[in-house]
Every structure is written in C-alpha cells, then in structure tokens.
SEKEDREN-511048 format. One record per atom (N, C-alpha, C): x negated, y, z negated. Coordinates in steps of 0.001 Angstrom, whole numbers, padded with zeros to 6 digits, always signed. Atoms other than C-alpha are relative to their C-alpha. Layout:
# SEKEDREN-511048
XYZ...
//
This chain:
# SEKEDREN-511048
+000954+001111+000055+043408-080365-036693-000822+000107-001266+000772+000221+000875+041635-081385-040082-001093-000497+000326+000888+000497-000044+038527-081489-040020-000842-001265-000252+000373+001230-000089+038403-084797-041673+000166-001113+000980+000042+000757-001273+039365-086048-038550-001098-000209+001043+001016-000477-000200+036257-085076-037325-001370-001385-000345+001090+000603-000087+033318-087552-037093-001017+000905-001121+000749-001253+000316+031366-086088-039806-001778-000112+000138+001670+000066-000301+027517-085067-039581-000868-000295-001381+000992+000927+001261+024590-086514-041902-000515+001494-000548+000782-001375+000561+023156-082479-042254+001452+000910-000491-000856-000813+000883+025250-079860-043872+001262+001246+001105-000930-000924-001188+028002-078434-040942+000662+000858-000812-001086-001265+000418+030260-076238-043523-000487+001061+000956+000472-001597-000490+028639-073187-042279+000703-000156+001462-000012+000265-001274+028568-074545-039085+001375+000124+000927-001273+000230-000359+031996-075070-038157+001190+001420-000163-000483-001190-000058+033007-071720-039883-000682+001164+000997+000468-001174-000966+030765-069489-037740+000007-000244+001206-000681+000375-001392+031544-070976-034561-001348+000924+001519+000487-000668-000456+029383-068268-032664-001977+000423-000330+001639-000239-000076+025158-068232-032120-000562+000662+001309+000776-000458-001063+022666-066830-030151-001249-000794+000453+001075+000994-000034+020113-069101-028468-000945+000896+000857+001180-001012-000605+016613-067491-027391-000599-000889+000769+001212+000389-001091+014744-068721-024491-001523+000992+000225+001142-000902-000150+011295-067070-024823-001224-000882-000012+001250+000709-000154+007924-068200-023536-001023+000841+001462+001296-000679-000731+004643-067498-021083+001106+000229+001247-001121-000206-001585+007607-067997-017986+000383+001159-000258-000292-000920+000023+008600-064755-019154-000168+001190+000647+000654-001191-000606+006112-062921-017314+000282-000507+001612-000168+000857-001393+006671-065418-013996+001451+000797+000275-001178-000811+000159+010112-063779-014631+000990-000429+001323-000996+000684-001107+011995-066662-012276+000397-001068-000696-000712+000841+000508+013363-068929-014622-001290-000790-000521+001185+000562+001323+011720-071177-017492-000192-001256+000335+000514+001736-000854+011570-074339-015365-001132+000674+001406+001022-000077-001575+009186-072228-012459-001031-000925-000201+000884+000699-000225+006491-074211-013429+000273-001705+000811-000716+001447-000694+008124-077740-012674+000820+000457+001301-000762+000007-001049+010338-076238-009773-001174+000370+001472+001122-000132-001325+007383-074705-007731-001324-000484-000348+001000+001291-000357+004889-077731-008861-001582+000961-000141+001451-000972+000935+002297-075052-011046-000455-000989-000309+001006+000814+000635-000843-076656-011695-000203+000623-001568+000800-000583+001274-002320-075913-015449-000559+001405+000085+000979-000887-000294-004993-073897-013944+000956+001052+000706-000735-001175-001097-002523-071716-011885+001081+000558-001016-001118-000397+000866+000081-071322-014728-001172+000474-001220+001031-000418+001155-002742-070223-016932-000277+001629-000394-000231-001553-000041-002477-066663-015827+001264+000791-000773-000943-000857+000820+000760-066058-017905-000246-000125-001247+000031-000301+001595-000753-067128-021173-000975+000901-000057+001374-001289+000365-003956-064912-020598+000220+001582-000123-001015-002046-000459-001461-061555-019444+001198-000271-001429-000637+000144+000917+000999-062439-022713-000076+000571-000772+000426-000980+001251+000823-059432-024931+001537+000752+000091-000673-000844+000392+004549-058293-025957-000019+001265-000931+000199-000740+000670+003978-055240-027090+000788+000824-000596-001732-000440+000362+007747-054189-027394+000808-000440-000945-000594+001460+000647+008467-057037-029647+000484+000318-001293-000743-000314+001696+010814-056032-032657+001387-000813-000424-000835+000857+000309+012498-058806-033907+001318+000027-000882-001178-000649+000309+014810-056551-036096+000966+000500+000625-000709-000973-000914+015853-055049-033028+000896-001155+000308-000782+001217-000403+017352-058533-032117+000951-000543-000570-001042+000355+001133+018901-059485-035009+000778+000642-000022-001310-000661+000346+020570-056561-035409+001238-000111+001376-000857+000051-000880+021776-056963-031882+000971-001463+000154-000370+001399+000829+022470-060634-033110+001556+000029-000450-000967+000059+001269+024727-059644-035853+001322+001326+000752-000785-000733-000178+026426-056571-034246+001004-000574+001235-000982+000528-000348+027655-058925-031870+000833-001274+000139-000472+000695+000455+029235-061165-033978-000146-001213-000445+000599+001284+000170+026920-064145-034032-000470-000413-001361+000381+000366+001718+025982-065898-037413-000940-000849+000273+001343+000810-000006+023041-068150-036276-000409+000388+001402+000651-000018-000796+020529-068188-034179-000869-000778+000126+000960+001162-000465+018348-071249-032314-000991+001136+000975+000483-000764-000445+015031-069996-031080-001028-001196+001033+000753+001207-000116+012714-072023-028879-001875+000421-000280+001629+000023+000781+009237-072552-030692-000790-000396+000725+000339+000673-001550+008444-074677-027429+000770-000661+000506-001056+000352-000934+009972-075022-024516-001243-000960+000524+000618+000974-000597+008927-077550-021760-001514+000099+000155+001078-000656-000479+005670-075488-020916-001218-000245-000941+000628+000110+001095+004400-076633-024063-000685+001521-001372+000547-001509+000613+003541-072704-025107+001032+000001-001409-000397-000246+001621+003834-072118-029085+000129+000856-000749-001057-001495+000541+005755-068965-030556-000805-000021-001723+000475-000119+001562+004019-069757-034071-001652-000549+000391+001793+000277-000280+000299-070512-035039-000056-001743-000273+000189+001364+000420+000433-074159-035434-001721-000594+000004+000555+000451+000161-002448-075923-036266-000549-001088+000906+000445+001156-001470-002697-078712-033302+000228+000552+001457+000152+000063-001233-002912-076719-030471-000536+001959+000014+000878-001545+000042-004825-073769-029075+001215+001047+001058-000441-000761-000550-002061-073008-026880+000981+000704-000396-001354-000446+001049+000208-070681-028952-000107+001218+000282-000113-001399+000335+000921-067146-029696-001025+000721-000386+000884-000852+000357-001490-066306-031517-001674+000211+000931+001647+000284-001153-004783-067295-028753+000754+000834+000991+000206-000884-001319-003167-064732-026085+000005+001475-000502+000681-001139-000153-003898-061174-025738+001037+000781-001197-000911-000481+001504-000765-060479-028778-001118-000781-001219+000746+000472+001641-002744-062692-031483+000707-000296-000435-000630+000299+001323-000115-062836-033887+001088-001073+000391-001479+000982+001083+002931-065233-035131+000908+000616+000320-000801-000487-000372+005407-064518-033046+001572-000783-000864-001294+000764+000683+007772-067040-035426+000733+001010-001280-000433-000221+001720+008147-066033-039069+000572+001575-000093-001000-001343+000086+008797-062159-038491+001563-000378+000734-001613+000207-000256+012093-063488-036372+000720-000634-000830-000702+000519+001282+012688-065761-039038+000470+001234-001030-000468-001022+001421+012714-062967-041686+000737+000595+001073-000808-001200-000887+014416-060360-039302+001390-000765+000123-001628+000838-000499+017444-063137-038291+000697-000193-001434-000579+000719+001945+017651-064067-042405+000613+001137-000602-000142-001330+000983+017663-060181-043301+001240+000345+000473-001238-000380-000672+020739-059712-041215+000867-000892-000498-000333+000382+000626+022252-062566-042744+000322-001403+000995+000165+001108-001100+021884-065198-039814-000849-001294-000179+000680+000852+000902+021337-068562-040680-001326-000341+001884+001651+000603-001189+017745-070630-038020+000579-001036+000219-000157+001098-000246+018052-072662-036217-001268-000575+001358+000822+000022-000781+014903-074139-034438+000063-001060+001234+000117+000801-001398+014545-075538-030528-001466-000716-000472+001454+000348-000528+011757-077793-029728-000159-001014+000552-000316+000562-001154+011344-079372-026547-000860-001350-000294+000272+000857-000380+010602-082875-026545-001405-000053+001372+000713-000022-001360+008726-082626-023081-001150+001430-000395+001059-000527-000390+005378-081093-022570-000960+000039+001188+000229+000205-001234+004081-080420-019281-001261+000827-000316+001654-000291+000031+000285-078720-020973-000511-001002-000651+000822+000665+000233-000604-081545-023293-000590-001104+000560+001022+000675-000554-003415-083638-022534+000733-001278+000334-000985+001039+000250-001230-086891-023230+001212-000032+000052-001741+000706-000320+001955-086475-022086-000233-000615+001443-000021+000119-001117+002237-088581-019570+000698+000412+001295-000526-000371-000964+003275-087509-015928+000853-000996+000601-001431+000495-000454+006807-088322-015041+000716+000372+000867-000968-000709-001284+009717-087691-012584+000207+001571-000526-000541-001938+000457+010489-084326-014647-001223+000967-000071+001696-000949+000243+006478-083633-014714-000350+001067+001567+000617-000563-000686+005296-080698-012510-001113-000581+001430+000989+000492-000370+002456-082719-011116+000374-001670+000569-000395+001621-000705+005093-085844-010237-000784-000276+001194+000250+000386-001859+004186-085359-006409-001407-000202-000078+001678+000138-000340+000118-085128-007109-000237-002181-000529+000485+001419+000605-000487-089044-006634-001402-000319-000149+001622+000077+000372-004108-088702-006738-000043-000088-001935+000441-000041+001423-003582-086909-010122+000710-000987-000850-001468+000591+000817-000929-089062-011253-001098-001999-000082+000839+000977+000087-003518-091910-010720-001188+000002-000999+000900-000448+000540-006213-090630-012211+000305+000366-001638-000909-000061+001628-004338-089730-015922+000570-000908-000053-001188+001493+000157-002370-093143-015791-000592-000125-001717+000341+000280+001059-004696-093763-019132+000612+000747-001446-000383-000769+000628-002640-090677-020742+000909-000491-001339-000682+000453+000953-001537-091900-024331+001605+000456-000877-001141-000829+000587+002239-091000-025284-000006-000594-001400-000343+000183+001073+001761-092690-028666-000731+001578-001196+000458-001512+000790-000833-089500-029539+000400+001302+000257-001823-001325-000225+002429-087113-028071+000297-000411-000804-001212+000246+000955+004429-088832-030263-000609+000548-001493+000574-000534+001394+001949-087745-033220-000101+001514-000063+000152-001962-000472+001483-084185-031828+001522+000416-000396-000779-000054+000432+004993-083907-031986+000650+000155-001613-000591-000011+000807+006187-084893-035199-000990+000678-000994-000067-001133+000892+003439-083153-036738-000102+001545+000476-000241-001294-000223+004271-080060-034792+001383+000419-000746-000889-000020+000441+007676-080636-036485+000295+000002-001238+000283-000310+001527+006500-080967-039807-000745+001272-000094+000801-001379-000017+004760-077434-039242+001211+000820-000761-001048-000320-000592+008583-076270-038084+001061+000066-001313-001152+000355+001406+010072-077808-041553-000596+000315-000952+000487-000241+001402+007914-076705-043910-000398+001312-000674+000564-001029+000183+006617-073455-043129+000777+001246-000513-001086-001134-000200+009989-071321-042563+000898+000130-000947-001367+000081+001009+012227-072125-045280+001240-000679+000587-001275+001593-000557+015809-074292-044938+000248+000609+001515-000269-000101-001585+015943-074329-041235+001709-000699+000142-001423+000352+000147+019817-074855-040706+000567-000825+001629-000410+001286-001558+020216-076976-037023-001525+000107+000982+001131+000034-000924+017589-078378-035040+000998-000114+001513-000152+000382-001152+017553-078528-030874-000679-000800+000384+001008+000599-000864+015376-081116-029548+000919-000415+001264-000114+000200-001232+015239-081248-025564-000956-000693+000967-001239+001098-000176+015519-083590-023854-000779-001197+000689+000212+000946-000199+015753-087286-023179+000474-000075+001322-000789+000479-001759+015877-088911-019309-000500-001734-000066+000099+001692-000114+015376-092732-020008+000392-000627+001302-000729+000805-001166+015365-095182-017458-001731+000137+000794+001229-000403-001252+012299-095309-014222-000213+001023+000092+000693-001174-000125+009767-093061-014736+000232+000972-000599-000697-001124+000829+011291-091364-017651-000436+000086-000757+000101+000185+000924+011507-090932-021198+000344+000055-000713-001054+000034+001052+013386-092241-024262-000113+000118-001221+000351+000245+001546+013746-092981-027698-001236-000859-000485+001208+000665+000100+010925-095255-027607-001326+000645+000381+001256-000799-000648+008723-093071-025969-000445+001617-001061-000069-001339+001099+009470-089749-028333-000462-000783-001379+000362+000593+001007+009311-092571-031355+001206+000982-000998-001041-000600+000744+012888-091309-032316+000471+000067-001248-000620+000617+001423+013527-092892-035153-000477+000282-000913+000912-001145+000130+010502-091743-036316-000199+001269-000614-000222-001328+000561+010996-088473-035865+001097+000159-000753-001648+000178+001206+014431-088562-037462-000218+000029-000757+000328+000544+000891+013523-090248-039966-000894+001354-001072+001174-001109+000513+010793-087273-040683+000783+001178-001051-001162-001288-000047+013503-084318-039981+000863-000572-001267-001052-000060+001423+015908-085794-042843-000742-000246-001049+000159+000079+001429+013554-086355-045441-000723+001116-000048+000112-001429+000428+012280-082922-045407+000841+001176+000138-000897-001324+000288+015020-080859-044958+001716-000921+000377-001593+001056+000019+018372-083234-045611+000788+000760+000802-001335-000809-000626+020801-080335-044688+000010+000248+001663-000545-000385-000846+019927-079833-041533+000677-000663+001397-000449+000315-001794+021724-080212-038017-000694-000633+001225+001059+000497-000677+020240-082214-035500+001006-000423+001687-000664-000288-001382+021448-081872-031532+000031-001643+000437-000353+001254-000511+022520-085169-029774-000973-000467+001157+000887+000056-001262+019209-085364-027223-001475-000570-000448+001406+000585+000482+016531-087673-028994+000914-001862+000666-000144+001621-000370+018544-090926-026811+000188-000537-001317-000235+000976+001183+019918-092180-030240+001584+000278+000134-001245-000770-000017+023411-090912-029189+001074-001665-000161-000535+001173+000155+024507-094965-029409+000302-000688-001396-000138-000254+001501+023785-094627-033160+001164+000480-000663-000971-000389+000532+026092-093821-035665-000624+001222-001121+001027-000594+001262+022818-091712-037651-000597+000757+001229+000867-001154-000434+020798-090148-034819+000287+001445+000363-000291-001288-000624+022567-087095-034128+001732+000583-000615-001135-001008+000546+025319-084533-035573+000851+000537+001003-000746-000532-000571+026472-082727-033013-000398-000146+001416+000472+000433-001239+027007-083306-029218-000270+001715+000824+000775-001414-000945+025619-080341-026484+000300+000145+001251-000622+000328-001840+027799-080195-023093-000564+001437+000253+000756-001260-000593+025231-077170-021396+000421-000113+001273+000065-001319-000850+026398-074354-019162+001581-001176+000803-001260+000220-000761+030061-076220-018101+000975+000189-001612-001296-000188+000760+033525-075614-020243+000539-001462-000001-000925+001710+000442+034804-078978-021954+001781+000199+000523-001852-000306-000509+038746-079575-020899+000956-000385-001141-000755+000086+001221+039492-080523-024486-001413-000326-001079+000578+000504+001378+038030-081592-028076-001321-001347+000538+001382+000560-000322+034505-083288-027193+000076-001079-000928+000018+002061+000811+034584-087652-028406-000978-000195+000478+000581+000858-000862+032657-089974-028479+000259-001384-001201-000510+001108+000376+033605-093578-029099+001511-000108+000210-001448+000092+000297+036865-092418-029156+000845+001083-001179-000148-000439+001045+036657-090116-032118-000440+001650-000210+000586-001212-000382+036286-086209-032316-001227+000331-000579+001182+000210+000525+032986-085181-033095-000126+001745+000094+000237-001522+000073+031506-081724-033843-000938+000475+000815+000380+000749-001169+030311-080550-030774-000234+002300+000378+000394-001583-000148+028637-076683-029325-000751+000332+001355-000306-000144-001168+028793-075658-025835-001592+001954+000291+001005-000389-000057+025220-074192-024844-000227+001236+001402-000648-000538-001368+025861-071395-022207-001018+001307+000076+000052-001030-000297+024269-068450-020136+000381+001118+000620-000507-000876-000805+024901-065048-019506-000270+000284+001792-000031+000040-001531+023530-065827-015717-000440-001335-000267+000101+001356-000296+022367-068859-014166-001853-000754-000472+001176+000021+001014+019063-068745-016132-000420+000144-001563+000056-000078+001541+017641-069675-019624-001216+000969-000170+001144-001278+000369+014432-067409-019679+000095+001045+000997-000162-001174-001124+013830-064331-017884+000075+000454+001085-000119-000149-001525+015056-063772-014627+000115+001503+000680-000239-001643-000535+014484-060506-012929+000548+000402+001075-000692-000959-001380+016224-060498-009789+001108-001213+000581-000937+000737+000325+018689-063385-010956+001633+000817-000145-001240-000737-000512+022263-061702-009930+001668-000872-000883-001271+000799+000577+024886-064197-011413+000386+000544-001332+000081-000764+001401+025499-062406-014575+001695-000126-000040-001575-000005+000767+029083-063513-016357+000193+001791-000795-001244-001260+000453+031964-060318-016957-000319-000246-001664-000159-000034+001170+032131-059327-020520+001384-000749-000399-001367+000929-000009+036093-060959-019980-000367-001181-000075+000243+001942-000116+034201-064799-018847-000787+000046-001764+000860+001090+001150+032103-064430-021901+000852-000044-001556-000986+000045+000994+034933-063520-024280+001006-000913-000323-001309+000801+001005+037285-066046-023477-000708-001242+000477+000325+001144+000684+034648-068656-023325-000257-000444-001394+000193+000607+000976+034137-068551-026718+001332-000110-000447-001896+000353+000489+038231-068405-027653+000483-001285+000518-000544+000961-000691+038520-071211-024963-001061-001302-001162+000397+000734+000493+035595-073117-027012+000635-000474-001119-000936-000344+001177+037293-072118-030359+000965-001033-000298-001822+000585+000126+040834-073652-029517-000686-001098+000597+000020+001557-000193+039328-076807-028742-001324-001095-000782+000628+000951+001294+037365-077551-031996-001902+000231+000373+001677-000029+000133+033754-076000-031002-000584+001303+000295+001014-000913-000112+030846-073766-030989-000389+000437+001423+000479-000183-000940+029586-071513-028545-001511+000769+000052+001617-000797+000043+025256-070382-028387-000103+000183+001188+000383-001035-001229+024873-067929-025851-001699+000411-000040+001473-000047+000334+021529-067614-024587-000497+001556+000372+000760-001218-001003+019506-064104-024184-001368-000693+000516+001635+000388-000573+015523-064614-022455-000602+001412+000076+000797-001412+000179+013563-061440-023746-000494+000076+001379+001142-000708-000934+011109-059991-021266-001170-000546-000767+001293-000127+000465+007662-060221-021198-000814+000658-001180+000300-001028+001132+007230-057162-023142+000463-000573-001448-000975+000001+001058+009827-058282-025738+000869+000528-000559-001617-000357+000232+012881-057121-025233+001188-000394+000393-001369+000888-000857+016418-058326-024493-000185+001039+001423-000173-000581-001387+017191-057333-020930+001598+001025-000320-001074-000890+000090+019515-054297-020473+001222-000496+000160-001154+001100-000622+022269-056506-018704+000324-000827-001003-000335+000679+001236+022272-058858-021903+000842+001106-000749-000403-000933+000607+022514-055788-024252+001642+000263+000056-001360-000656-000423+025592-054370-022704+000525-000725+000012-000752+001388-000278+027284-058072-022653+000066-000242-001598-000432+000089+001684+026549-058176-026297+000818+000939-000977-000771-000664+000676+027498-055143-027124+001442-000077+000042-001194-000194-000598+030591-055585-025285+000428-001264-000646-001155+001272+000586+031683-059173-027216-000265+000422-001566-000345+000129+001454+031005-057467-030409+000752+001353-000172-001628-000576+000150+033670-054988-029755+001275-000621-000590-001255+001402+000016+035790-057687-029501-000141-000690-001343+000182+000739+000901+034771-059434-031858-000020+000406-001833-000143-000738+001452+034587-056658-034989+001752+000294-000339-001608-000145+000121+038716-056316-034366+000532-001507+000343-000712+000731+000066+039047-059973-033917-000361-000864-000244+000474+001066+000407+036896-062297-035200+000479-000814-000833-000604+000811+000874+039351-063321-037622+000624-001361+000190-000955+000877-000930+040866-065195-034769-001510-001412+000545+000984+000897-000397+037065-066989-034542-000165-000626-000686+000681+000497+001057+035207-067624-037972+001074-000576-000505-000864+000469+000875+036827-070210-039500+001116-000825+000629-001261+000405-001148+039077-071113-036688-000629-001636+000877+000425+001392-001023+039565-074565-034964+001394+000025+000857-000982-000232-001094+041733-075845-032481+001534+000037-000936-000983-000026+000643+045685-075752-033333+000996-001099-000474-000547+000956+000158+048189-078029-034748+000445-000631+001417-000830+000175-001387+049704-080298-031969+001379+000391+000071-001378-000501-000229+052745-078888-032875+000348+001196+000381-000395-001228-000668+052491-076014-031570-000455+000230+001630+000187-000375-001307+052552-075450-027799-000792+000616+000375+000849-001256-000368+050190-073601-026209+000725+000943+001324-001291-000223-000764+052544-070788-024800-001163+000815+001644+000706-000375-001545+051401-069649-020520-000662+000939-000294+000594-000956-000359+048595-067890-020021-000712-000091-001235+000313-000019+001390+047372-068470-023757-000819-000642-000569+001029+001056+000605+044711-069956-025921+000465-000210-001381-000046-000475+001648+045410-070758-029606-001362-000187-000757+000782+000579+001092+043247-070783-032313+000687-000463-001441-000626+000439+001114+043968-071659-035992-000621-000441-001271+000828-000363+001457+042819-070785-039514+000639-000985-001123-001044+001391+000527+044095-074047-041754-000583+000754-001590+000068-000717+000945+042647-071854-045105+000864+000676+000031-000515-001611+000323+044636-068941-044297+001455-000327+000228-001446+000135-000594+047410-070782-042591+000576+001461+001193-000287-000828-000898+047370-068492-039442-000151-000702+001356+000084+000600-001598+047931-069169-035671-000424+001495+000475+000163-001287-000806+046341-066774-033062+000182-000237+001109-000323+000373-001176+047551-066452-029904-000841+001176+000729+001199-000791-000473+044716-065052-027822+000978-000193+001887-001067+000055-000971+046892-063437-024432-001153+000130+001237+001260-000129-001111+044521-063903-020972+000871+000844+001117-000458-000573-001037+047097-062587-018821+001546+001153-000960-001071-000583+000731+049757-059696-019940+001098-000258+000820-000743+000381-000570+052995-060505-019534+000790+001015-000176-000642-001165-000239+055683-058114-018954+001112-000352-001189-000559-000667+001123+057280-056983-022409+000429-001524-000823-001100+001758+000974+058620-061011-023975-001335-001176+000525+000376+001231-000195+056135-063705-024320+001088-001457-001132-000619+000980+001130+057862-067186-025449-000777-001083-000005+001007+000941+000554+056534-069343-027845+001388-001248-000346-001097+000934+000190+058668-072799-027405-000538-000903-001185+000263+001159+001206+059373-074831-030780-000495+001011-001298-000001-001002+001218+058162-071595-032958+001321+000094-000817-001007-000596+000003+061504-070657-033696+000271-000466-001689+000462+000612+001643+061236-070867-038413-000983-000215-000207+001418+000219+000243+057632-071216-038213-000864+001158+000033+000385-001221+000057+056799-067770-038396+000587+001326-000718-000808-000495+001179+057622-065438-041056-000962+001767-000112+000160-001140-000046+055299-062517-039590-000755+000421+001204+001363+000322-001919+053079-061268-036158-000200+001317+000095+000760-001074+000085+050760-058946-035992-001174+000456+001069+000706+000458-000830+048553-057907-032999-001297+000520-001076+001371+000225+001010+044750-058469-034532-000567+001576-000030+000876-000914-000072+043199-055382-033322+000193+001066-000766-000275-001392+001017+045182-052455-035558+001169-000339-000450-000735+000554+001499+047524-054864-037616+001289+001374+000342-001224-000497-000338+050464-053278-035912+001074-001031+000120-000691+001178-000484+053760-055307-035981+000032-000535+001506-000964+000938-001029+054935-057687-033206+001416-000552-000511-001491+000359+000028+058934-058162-033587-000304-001412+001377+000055+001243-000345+059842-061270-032682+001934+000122+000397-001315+000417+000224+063417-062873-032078+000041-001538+000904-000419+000694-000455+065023-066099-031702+000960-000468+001306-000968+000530-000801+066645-067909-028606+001213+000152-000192-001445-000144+000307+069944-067632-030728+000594+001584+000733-000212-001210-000117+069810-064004-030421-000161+000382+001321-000219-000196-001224+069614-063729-026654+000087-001038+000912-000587+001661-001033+071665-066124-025097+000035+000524+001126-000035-000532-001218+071424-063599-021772-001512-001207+000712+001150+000612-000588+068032-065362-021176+000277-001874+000213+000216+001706-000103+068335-068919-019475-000860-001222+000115+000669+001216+000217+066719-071700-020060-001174+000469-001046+001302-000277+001184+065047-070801-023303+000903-000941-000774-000639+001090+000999+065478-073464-025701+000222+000702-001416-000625-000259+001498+067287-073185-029168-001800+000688-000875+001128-000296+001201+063675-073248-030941-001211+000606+000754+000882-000857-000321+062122-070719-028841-000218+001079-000934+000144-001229+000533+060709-067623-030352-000579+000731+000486+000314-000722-001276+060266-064775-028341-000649+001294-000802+001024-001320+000555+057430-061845-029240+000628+001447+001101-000143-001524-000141+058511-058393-028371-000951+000906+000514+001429-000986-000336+055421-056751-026465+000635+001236+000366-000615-001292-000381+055153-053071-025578-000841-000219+001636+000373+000330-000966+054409-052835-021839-001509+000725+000469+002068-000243-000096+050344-051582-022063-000074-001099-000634+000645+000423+001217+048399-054120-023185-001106+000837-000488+000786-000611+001047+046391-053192-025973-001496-000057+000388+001906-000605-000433+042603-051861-025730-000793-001006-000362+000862+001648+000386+041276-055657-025776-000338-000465+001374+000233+001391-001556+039490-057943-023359+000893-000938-000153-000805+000848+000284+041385-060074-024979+001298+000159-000772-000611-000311+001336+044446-059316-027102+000490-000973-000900-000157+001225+000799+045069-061435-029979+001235+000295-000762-000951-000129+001613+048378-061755-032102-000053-000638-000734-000178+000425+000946+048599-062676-035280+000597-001125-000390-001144+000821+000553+051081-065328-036527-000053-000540-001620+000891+000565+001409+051172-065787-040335+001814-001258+000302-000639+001623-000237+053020-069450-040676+000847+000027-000987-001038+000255+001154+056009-070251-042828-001064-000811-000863
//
C-alpha cells in the first residue's frame, strides 16, 4: 500500500507513519483516588469533595528521565501526555488558572522537565488536552458533567458562559504551543454533540483550529473537535481501546489512523484494577495494528507518587525485548501488498523502502509454513531475531504434498519456535 493512497494530513505525518509506536500518559489529581480518571464523573464528586486530591498531590518520586528511558527502551518514538484531562487539573503553570501543578503541595512544572526528558531520549511530544472541564467556573453542566443529576445545582449555574470556556481554552492552548517547542501531534478530547451535549460550536472549533495551525503548521491534530465532516479539521482518526478489522476510511478513502489502547481496563491509576493484557495481547496488537496501515499509543497512568506502576514496567520491558530484535518488522512498516496472501495464523507487515515482507507467525506450525502465490517473489528469508536462514522451496519440488498450488512457496521451519513472543521472518522481495 502507497502511502499516497492515503488521505493525506494538513500537519507533518512523515515521522508519524514511520514510528508507528507511542506511549500515551494519563496523569492527574485521580491518581491519588487511584480508581480510574473518570471517578469523579462516575461516583458524581462534588468540587468541594474532589478537592482533597489536589491539596494531598505532592509526587515526590517523579523522574521524568526515568520514563523516557522506559519510553525508549521499549521501543516507542513519541509520546502524548495529558496536560488536562477532564478534571480540569493542569500538569504545567499556566497562567489562567489556579488549579495546576504548581498550587499543590509539589509547587513545580510538572510539564517542561517531561518535555526535555522525552526530547533527550529522542522522542518526539505530543500534547493531550481535554476539551471538557468538569472544575471551571463556566463550563456548563451537561449529560457527561459530574453534577448532571444535581437539578437544584444544574438550575442555579444555567447562567454558566461556554463562550468564556471557549476563551480559557484556546488560550490554555496557546500556552501549550508556544511554551514547549514544536509539539509534534495534538489530542483533543472529546466531542458528544446532540441534547445536552457538546460540539463544534460549543468548543468554537474552527477557532481553535484555526489557532493550532497558525502557530505550529506541522503539527498533528486527532479527529475529536466534531469537524470530522471536514476535509481540514482533523489528520488522523482515533478508534480507542477496540482492534480495527482492516485499514481505518472515511468517505471511502484510507486515512491515517492510531489505535489508542490500555494495558488494563483503565486510563489513570488503578490500584486494584485486575484486567491487565499478556505481554503476547500487547505484542501482537501492535503487529496486528501495523499490517493494517496504523499506529498504536499505549497508555501507562503513573501513581500518585510518580511512578509507572510495576505491572506496566514489566509489560514494557517485555515489548521492548521484542521489539530491539524486531522492530524492523515495525518502523517504517505498513500494511502489505494485496498481492500477497496473508499465509494461516499470520500477520504481514511491509517495508516499501527496503522492499521487505515480514511474516509475523502467532501460532507455530509444525516444521513447513506455506506462503500461496510467493513462489519467484522471494530471493531470500531470514528469521528477524538472529538473521539466521529460512530455506524455502517450491511446490514444484514436492509434488508428495497435495493440494499445494504450483506458486506456493513453502518455508522450512525447525521444530522449536524461536525465543519470540512473536517470531518474525524475514522475506527480502525479488
């Protein structure tokens, strides 16, 4: 698949498309609530009652080198962070609001050292920032608001102005673009238009858009400001925490597109959250993303203190095993020609620089995988991890085997598979 086939984006995707693999951070005051980063909206926290996690908010563990490096060692090349999530709480010192980082019991700028720390590793930014605010004064209370069910209060704030959100906003966003240096993909989250919601008219999308490209042209901008009917509001589309079943359209046309996923069933810190994906689900979701033309940002949710959770750790460390003996089969990789089959049990990927196919194996098969229609289209095979041959042979050459077609080509395995979650062979292409 050529990428010019590809819907292309208004910000600068090269990078994008070659590194395939990010890390997305969920971090905020829910950290210390330590039940997921929607508790406030799910168990209907007042202000005054959710007020106790920004006053106790002092990471004192907080080494943002430590992250990066765990970033980079397992294999990721960007990283989205959220600056504010729904809760309205602010990771940097911004200037329009008292509720930030630096007013709780830490003080400091919890932004710009992760910025430098993610840059020094060689990881491009990429900044979140939630649309929705459930502390400012003026957002108004909606179906997604905390305080939906209080109809007293919900009476009583009716006067709540979203045109002076919509200003809070964009210049919290001009803070976001000016302060950090080239910020390389934005997240904004999220639109629910319709009764009792809120859209592009209500955010003042166009607006903001409008803002975001004339101060920083290059960058990336997520498909969740309700302009997705446009042919300008948005770069790339965002199917969160499910597996696409092919190449992600829209109109009709492929589009460049990055599959938003967690290692459990939570985006911030969950402490006694049990669902926790195999180091195997999280390996061959990103190969499964890969071979079908997209990105995958895996999320960690520090701790309170500020640290990844042990259970992350060991999940990272464990895909950048994988990933230092086979990433060749990632960066750089999109889905495969249609001419090539995808043979049982198998994912491809496919390097159109290098002219390589990878056949990433999910299930081992006993000593002969066949690849139908290969048969002259391969001129070498190598498994990825220690660039050992794979012998091959044609259908001609074992006419004992029935029903293999003329332009099969049959790989030669040894009967271990190899010391992979995944094993990958090679294929260099006629």
């Amino acid at each position: 698949m050529s990428m010019c086939d590809v819907r292309p984006a208004t910000g600068d995707s090269s990078w994008w498309v070659h590194d395939r693999f990010g890390m997305f951070i969920h971090w905020g005051a829910y950290a210390l609530a330590a039940r997921h980063e929607w508790v406030k909206n799910r168990e209907r926290i007042t202000d005054e009652d959710y007020q106790k996690y920004f006053d106790h908010f002092d990471p004192d563990l907080y080494d943002p080198k430590a992250w990066a490096k765990a970033a980079r060692e397992a294999g990721m090349k960007y990283f989205v962070i959220t600056t504010k999530h729904h809760e309205g709480f602010c990771l940097w010192d911004s200037a329009y609001t008292d509720y930030k980082a630096t007013k709780t019991p830490y003080g400091k700028d919890l932004l710009k050292p992760m910025v430098e720390a993610f840059r020094a590793e060689g990881l491009k930014v990429g900044f979140y920032y939630s649309l929705i605010d459930w502390h400012h004064p003026q957002f108004p209370i909606d179906r997604v608001h905390p305080m939906r069910d209080n109809l007293e209060l919900r009476e009583r704030e009716k006067g709540r102005d979203m045109k002076v959100y919509a200003e809070y906003m964009r210049n919290q966003v001009r803070e976001l673009l000016t302060q950090f240096g080239q910020i390389d993909c934005l997240f904004f989250d999220f639109s629910y238009p319709g009764e009792d919601g809120k859209g592009r008219d209500d955010w003042e999308s166009e607006k903001l858009l409008k803002l975001v490209r004339e101060l920083q042209p290059k960058v990336l901008v997520d498909d969740r400001l309700d302009l997705g009917d446009t042919d300008w509001g948005w770069d790339f589309k965002t199917p969160e925490q499910f597996m696409v079943r092919g190449w992600v359209t829209a109109n009709g046309r492929k589009v460049l597109w990055e599959t938003c996923q967690t290692f459990s069933g939570s985006w911030g810190y969950h402490r006694d959250e049990t669902t926790w994906k195999s180091e195997d689900q999280l390996v061959k979701m990103l190969i499964d993303s890969v071979s079908k033309g997209g990105n995958v940002l895996l999320n960690v949710g520090p701790t309170a203190r500020g640290e990844f959770d042990a259970r992350a750790l060991e999940r990272l460390a464990g895909m950048g095993k994988w990933m230092r003996q086979h990433g060749r089969s990632i960066y750089g990789c999109t889905q495969a020609p249609e001419s090539f089959a995808v043979p049982q049990d198998c994912r491809l990927t496919y390097n159109p620089e290098t002219n390589r196919l990878y056949v990433h194996v999910y299930s081992w098969p006993i000593r002969e995988l066949h690849l139908d229609g290969y048969a002259g289209k391969v001129k070498y095979a190598q498994f990825l991890n220690d660039a050992s041959e794979v012998a091959f042979r044609t259908a001609e050459l074992r006419h004992h085997i029935e029903g293999t077609a003329a332009d099969t080509l049959t790989l030669l395995l040894p009967v271990q598979k190899p010391d992979a979650v995944v094993p990958v062979i090679e294929l260099f292409l006629q």
